[in-house]
PDB file of N, CA, C, O and CB in Angstrom:
ATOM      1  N   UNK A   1      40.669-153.820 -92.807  1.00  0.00           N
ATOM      2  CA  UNK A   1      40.098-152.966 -93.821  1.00  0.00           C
ATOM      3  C   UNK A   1      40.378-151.506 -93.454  1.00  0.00           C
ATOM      4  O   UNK A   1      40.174-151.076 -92.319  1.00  0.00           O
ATOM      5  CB  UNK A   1      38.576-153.226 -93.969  1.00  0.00           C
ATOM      6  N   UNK A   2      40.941-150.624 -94.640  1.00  0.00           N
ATOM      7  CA  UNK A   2      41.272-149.145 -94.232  1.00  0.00           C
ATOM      8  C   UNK A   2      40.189-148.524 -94.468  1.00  0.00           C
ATOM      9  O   UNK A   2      39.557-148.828 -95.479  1.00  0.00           O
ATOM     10  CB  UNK A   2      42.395-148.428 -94.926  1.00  0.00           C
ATOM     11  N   UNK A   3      39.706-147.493 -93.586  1.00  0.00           N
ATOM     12  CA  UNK A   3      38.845-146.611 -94.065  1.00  0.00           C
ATOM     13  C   UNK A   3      39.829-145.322 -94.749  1.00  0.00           C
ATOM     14  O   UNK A   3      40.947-144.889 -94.470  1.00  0.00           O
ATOM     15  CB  UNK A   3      37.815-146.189 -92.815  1.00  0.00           C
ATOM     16  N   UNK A   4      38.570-144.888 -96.007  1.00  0.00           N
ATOM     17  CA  UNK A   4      38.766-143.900 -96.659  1.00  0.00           C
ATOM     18  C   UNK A   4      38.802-142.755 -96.322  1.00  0.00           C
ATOM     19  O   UNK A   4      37.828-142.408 -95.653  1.00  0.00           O
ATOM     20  CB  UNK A   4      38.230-143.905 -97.321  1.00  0.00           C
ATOM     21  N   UNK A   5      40.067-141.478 -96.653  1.00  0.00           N
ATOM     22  CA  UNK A   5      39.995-140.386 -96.184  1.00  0.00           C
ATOM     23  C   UNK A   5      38.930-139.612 -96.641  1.00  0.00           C
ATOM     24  O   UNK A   5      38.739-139.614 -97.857  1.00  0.00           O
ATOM     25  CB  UNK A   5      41.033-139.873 -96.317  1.00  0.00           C
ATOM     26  N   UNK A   6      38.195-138.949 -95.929  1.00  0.00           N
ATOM     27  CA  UNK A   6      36.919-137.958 -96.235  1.00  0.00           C
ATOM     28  C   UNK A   6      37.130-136.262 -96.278  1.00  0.00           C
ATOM     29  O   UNK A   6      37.782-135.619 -95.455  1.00  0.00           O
ATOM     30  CB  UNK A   6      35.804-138.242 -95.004  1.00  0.00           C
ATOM     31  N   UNK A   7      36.687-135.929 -96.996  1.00  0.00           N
ATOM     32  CA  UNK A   7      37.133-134.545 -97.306  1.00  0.00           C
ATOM     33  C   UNK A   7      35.672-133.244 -96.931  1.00  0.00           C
ATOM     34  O   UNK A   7      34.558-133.693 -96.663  1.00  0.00           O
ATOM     35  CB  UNK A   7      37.638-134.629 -99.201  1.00  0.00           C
ATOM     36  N   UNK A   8      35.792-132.479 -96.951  1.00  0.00           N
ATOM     37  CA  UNK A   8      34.491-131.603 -96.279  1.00  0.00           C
ATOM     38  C   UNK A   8      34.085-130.395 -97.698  1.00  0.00           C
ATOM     39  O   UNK A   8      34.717-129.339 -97.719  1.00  0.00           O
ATOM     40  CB  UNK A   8      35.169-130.523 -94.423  1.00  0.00           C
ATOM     41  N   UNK A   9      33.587-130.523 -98.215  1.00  0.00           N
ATOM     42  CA  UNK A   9      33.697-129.414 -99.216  1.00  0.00           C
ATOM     43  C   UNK A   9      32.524-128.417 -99.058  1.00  0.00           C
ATOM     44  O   UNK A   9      31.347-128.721 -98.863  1.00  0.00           O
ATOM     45  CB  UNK A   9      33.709-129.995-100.692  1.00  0.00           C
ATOM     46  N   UNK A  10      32.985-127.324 -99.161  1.00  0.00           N
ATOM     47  CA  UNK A  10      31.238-126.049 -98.770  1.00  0.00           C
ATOM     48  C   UNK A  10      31.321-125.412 -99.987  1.00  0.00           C
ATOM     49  O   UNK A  10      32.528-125.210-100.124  1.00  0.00           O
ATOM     50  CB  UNK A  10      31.249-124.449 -97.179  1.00  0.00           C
ATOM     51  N   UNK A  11      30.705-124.945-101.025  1.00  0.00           N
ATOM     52  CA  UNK A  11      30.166-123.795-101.460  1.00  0.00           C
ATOM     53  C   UNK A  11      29.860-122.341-100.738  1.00  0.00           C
ATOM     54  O   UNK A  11      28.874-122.046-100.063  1.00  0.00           O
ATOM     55  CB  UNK A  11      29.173-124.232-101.847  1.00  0.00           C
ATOM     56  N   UNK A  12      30.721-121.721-100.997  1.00  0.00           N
ATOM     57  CA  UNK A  12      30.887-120.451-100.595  1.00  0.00           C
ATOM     58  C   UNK A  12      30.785-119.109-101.681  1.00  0.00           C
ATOM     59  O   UNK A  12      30.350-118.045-101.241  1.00  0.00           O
ATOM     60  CB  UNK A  12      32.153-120.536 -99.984  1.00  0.00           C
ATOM     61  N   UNK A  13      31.039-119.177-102.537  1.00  0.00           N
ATOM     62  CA  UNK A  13      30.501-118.120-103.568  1.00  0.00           C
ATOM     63  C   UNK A  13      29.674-118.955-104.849  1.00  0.00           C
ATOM     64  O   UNK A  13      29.744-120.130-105.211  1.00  0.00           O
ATOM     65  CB  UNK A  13      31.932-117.163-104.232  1.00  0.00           C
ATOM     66  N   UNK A  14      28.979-117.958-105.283  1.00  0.00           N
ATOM     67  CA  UNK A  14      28.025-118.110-106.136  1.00  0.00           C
ATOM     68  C   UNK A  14      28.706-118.551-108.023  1.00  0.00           C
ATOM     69  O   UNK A  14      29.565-117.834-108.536  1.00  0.00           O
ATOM     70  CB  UNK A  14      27.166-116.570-105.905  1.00  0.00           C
ATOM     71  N   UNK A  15      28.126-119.772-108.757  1.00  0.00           N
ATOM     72  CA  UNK A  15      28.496-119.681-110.178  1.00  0.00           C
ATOM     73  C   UNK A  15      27.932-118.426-111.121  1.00  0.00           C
ATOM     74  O   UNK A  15      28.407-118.247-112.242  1.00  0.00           O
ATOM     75  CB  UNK A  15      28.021-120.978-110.776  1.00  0.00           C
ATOM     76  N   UNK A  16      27.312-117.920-110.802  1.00  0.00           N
ATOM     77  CA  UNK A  16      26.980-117.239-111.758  1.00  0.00           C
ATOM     78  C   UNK A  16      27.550-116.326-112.252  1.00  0.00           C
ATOM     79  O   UNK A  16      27.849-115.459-111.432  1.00  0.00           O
ATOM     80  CB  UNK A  16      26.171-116.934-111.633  1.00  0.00           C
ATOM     81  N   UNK A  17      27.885-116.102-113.414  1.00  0.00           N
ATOM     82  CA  UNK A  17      28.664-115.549-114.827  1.00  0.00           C
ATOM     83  C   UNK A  17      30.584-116.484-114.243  1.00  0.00           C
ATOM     84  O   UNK A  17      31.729-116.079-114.041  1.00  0.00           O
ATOM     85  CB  UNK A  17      28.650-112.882-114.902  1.00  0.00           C
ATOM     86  N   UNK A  18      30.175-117.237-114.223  1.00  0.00           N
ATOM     87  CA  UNK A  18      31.190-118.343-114.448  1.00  0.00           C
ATOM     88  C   UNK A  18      31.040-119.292-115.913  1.00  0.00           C
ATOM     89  O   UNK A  18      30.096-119.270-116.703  1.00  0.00           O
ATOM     90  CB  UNK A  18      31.029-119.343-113.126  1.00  0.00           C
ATOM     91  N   UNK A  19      32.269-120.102-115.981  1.00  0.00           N
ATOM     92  CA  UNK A  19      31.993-120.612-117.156  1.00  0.00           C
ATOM     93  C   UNK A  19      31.147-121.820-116.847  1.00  0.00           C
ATOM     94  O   UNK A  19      31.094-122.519-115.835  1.00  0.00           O
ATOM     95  CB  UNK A  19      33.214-120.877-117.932  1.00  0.00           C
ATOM     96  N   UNK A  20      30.709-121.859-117.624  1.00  0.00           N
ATOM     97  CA  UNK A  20      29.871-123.249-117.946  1.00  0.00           C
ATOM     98  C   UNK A  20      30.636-124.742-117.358  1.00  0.00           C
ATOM     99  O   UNK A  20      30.016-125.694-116.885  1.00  0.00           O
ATOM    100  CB  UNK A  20      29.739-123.376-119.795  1.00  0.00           C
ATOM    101  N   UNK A  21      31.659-124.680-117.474  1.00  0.00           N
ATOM    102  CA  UNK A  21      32.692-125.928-116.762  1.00  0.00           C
ATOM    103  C   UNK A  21      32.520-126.379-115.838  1.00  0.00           C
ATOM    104  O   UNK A  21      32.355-127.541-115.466  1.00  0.00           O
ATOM    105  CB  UNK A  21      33.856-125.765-116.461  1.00  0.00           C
ATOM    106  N   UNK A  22      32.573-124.570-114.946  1.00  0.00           N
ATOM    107  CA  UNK A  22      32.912-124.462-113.541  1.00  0.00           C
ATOM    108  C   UNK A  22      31.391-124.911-112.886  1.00  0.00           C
ATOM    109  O   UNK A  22      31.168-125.454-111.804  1.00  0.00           O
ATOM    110  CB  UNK A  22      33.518-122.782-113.105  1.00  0.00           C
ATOM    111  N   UNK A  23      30.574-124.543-113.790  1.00  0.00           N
ATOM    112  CA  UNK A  23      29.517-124.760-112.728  1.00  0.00           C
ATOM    113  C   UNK A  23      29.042-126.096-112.864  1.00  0.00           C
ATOM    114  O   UNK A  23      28.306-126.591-112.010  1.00  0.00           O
ATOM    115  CB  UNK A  23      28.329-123.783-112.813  1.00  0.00           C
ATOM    116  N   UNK A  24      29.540-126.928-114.235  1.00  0.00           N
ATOM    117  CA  UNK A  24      29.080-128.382-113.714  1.00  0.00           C
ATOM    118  C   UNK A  24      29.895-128.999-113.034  1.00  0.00           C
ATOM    119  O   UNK A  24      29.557-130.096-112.587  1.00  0.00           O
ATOM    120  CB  UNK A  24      28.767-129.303-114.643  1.00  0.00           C
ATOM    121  N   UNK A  25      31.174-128.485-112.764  1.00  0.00           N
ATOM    122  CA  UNK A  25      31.761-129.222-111.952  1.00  0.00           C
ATOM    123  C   UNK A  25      31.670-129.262-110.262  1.00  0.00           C
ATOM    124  O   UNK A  25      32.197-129.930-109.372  1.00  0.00           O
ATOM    125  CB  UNK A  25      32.849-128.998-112.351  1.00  0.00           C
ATOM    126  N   UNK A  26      30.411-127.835-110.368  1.00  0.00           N
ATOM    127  CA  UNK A  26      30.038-127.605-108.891  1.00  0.00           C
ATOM    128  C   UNK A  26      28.996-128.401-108.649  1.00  0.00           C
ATOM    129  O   UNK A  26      28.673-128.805-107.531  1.00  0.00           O
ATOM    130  CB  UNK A  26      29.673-126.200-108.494  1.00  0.00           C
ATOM    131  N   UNK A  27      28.278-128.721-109.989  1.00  0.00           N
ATOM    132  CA  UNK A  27      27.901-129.554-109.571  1.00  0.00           C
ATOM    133  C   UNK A  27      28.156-131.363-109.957  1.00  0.00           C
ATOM    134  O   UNK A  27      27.674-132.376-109.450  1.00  0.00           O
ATOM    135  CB  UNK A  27      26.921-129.026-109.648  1.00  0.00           C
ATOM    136  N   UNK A  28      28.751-131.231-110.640  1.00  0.00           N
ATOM    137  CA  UNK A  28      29.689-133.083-109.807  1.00  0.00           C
ATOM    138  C   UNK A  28      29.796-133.304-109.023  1.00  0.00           C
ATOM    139  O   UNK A  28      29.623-134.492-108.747  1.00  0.00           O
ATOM    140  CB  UNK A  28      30.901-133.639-109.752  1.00  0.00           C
ATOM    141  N   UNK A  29      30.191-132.326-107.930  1.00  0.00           N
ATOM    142  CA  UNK A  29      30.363-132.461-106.501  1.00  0.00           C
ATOM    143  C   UNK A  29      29.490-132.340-105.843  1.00  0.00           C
ATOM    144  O   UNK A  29      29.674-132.405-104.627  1.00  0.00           O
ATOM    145  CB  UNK A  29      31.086-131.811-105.989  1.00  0.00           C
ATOM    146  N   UNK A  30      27.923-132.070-106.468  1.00  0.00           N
ATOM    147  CA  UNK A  30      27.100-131.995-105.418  1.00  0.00           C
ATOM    148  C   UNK A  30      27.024-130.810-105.294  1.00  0.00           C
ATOM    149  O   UNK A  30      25.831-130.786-104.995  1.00  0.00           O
ATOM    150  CB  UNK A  30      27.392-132.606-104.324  1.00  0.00           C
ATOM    151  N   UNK A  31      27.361-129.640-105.273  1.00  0.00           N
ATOM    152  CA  UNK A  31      26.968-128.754-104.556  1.00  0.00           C
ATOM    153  C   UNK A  31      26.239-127.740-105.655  1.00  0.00           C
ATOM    154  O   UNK A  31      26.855-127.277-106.615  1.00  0.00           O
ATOM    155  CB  UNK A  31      28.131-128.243-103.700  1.00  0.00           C
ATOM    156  N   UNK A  32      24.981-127.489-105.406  1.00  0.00           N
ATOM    157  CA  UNK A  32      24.177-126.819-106.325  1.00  0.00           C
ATOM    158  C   UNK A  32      23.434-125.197-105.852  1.00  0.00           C
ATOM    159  O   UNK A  32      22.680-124.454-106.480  1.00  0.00           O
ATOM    160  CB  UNK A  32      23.069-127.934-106.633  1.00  0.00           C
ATOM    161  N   UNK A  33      24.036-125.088-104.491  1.00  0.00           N
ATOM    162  CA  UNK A  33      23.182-123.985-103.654  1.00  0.00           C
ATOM    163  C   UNK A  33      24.274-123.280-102.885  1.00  0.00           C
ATOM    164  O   UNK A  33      25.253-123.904-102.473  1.00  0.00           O
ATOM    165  CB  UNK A  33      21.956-124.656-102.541  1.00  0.00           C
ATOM    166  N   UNK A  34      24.105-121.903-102.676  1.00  0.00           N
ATOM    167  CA  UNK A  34      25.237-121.400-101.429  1.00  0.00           C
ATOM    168  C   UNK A  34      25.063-122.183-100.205  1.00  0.00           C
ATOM    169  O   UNK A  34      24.021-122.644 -99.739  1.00  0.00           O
ATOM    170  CB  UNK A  34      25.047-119.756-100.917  1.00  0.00           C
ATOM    171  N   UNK A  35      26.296-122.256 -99.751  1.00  0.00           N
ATOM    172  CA  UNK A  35      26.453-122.699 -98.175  1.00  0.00           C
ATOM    173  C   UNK A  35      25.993-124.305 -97.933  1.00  0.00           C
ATOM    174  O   UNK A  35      25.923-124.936 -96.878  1.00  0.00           O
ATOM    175  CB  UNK A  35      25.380-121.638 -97.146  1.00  0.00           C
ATOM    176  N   UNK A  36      25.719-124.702 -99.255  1.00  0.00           N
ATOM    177  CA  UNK A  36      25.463-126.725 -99.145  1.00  0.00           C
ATOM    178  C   UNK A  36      26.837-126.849 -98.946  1.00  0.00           C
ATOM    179  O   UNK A  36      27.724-126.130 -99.406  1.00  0.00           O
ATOM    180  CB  UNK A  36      24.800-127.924-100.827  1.00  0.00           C
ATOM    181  N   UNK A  37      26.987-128.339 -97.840  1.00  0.00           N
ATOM    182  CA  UNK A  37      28.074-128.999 -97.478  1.00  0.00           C
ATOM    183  C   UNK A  37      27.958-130.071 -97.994  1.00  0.00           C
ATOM    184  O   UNK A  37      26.928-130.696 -97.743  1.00  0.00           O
ATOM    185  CB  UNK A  37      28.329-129.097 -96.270  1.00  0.00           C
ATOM    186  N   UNK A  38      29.126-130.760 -99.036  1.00  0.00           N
ATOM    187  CA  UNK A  38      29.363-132.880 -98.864  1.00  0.00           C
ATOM    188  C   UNK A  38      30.835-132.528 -98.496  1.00  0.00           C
ATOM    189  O   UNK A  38      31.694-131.646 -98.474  1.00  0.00           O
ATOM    190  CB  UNK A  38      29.191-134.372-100.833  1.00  0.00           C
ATOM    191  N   UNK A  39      30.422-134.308 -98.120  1.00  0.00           N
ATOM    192  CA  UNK A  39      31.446-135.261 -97.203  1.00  0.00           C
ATOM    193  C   UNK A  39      31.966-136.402 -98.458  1.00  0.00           C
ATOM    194  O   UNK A  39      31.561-137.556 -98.597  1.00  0.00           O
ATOM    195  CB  UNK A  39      30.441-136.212 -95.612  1.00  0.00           C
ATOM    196  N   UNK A  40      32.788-135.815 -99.133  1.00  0.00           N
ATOM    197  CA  UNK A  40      33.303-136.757-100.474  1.00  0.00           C
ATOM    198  C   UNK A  40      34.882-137.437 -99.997  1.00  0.00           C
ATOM    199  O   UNK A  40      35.747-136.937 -99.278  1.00  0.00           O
ATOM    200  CB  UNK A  40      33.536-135.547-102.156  1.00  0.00           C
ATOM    201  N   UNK A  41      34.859-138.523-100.578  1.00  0.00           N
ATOM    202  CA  UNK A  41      35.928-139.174-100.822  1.00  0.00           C
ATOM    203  C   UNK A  41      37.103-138.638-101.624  1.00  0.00           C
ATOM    204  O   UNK A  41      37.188-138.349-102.817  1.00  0.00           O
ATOM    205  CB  UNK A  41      35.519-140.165-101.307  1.00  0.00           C
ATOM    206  N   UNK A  42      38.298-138.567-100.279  1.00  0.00           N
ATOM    207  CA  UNK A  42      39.447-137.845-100.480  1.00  0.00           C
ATOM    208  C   UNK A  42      40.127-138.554-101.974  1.00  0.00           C
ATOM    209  O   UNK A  42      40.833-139.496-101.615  1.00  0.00           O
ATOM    210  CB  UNK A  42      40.444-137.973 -99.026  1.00  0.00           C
ATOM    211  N   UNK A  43      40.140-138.473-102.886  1.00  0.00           N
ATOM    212  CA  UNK A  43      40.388-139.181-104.736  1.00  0.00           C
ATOM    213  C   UNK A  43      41.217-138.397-105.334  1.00  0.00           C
ATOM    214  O   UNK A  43      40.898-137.344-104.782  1.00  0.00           O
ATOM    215  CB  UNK A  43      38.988-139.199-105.920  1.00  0.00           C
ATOM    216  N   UNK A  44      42.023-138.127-106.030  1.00  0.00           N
ATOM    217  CA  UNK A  44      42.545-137.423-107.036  1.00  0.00           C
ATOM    218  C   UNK A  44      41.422-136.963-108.142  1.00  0.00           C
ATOM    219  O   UNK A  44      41.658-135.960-108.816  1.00  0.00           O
ATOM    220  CB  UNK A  44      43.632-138.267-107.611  1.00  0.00           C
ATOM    221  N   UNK A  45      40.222-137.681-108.326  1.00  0.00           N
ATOM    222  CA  UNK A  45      39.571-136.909-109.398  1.00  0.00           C
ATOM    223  C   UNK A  45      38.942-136.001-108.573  1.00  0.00           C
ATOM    224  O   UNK A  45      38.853-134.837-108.963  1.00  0.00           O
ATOM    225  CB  UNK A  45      38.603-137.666-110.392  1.00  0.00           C
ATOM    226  N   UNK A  46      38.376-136.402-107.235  1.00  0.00           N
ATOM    227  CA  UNK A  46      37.589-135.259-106.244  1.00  0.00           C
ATOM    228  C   UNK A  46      38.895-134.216-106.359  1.00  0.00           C
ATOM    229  O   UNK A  46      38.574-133.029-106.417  1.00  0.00           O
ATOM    230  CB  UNK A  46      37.114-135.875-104.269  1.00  0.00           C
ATOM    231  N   UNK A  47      39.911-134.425-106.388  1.00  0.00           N
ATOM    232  CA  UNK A  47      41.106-133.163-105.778  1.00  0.00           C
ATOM    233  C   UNK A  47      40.540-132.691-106.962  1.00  0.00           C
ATOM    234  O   UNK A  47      39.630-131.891-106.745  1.00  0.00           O
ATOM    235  CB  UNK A  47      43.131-133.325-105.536  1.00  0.00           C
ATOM    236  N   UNK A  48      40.854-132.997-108.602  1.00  0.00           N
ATOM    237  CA  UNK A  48      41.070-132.270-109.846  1.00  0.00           C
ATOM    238  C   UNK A  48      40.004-131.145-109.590  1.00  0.00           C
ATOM    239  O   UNK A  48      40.140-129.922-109.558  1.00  0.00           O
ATOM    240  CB  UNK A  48      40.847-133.206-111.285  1.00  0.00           C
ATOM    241  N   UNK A  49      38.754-132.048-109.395  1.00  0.00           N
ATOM    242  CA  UNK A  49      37.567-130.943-109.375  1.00  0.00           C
ATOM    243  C   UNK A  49      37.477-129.984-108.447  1.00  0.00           C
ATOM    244  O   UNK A  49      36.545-129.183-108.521  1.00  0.00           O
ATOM    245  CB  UNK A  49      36.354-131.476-109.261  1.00  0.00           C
ATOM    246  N   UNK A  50      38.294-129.908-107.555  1.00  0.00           N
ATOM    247  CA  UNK A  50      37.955-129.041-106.165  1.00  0.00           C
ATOM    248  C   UNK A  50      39.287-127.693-106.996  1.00  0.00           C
ATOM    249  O   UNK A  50      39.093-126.479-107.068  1.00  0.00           O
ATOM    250  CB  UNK A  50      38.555-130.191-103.987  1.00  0.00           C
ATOM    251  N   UNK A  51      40.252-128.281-107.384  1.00  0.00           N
ATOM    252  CA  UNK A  51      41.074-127.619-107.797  1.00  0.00           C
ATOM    253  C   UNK A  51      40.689-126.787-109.116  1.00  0.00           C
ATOM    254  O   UNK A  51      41.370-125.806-109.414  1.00  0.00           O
ATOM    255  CB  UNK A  51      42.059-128.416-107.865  1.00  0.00           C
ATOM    256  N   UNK A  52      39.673-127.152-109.853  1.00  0.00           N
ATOM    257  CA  UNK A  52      38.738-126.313-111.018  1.00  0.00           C
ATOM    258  C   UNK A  52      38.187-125.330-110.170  1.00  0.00           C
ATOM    259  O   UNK A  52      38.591-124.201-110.445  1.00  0.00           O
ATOM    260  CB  UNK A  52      37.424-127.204-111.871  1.00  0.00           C
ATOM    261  N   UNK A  53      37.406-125.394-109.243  1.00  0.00           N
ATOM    262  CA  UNK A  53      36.892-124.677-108.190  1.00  0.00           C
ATOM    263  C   UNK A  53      37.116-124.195-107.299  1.00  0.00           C
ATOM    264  O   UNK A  53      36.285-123.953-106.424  1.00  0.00           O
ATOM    265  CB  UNK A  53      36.402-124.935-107.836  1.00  0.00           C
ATOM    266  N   UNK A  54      38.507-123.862-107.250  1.00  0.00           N
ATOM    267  CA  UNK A  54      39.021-124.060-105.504  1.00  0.00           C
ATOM    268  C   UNK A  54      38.154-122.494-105.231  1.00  0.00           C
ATOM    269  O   UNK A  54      37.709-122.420-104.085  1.00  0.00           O
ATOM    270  CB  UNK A  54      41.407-124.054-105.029  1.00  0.00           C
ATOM    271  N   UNK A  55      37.843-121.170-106.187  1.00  0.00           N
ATOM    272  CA  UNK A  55      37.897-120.002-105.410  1.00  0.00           C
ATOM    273  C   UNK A  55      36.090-119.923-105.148  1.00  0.00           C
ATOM    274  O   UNK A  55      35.489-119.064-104.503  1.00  0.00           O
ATOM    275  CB  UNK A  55      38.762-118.553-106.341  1.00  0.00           C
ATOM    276  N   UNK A  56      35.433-121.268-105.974  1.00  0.00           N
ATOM    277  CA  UNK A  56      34.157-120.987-105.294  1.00  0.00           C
ATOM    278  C   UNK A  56      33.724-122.184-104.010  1.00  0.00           C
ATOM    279  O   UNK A  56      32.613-122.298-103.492  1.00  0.00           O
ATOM    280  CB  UNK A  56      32.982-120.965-106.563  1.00  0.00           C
ATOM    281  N   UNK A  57      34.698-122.823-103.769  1.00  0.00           N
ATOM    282  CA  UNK A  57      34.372-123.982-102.317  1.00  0.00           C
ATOM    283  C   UNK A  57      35.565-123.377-101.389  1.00  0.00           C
ATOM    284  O   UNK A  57      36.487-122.636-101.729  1.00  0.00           O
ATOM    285  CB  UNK A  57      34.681-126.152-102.683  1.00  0.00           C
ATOM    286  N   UNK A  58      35.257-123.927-100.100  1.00  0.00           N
ATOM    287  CA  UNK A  58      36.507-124.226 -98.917  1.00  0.00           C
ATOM    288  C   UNK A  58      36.157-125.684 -98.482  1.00  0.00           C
ATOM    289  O   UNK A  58      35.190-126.383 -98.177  1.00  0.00           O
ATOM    290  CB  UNK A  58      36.477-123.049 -97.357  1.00  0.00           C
ATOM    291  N   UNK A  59      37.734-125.738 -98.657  1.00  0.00           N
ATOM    292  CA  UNK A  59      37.716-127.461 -98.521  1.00  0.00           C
ATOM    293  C   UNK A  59      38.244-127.492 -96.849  1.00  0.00           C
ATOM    294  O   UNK A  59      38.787-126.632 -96.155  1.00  0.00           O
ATOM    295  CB  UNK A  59      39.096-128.483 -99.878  1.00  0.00           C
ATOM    296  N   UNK A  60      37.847-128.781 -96.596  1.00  0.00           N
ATOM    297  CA  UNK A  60      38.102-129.083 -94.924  1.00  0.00           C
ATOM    298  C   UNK A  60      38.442-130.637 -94.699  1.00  0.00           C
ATOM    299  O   UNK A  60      38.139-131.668 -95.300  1.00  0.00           O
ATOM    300  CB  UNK A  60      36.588-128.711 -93.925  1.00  0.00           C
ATOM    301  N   UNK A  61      39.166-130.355 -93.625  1.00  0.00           N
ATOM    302  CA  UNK A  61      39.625-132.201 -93.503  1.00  0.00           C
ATOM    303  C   UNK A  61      39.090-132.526 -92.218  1.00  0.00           C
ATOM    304  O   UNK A  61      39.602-132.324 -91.117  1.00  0.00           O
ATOM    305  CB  UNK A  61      41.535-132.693 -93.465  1.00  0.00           C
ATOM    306  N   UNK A  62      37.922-133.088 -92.518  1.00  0.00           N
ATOM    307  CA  UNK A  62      36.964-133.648 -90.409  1.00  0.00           C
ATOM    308  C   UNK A  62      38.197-134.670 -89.654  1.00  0.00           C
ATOM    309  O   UNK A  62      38.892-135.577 -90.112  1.00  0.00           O
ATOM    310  CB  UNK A  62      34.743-135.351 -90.593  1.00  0.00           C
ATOM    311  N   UNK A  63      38.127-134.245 -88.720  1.00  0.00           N
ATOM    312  CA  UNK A  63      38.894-135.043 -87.862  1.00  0.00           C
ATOM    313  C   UNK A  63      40.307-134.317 -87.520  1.00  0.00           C
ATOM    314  O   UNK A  63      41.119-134.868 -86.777  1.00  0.00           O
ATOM    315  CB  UNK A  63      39.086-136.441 -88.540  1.00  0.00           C
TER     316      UNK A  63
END
């Protein structure tokens, strides 16, 4: 059995006066607060969304 690649995502700047998109897609991912961290599953739909967001998260690869 393979384990799944895991991805590190932080919130680092703030949604506000963002579009409406952006910020539900900050939060799809979970992240609803400055400086909250998840540990999401490396996916192409996780990429799409990180890539809507890339200038308000930093993404990280553990390991």
């Amino acid at each position: 059995m393979t384990d799944k690649k895991k991805i590190t995502i932080t919130q680092i700047r703030s949604p506000i006066g963002r579009q409406k998109s952006q910020r539900a897609t900050l939060i799809g991912l979970g992240l609803n607060k400055m400086h909250k961290t998840r540990e999401l599953e490396d996916t192409p739909a996780v990429r799409g969304m990180i890539a809507k967001v890339h200038h308000l998260v930093r993404v990280e690869k553990p390991g």
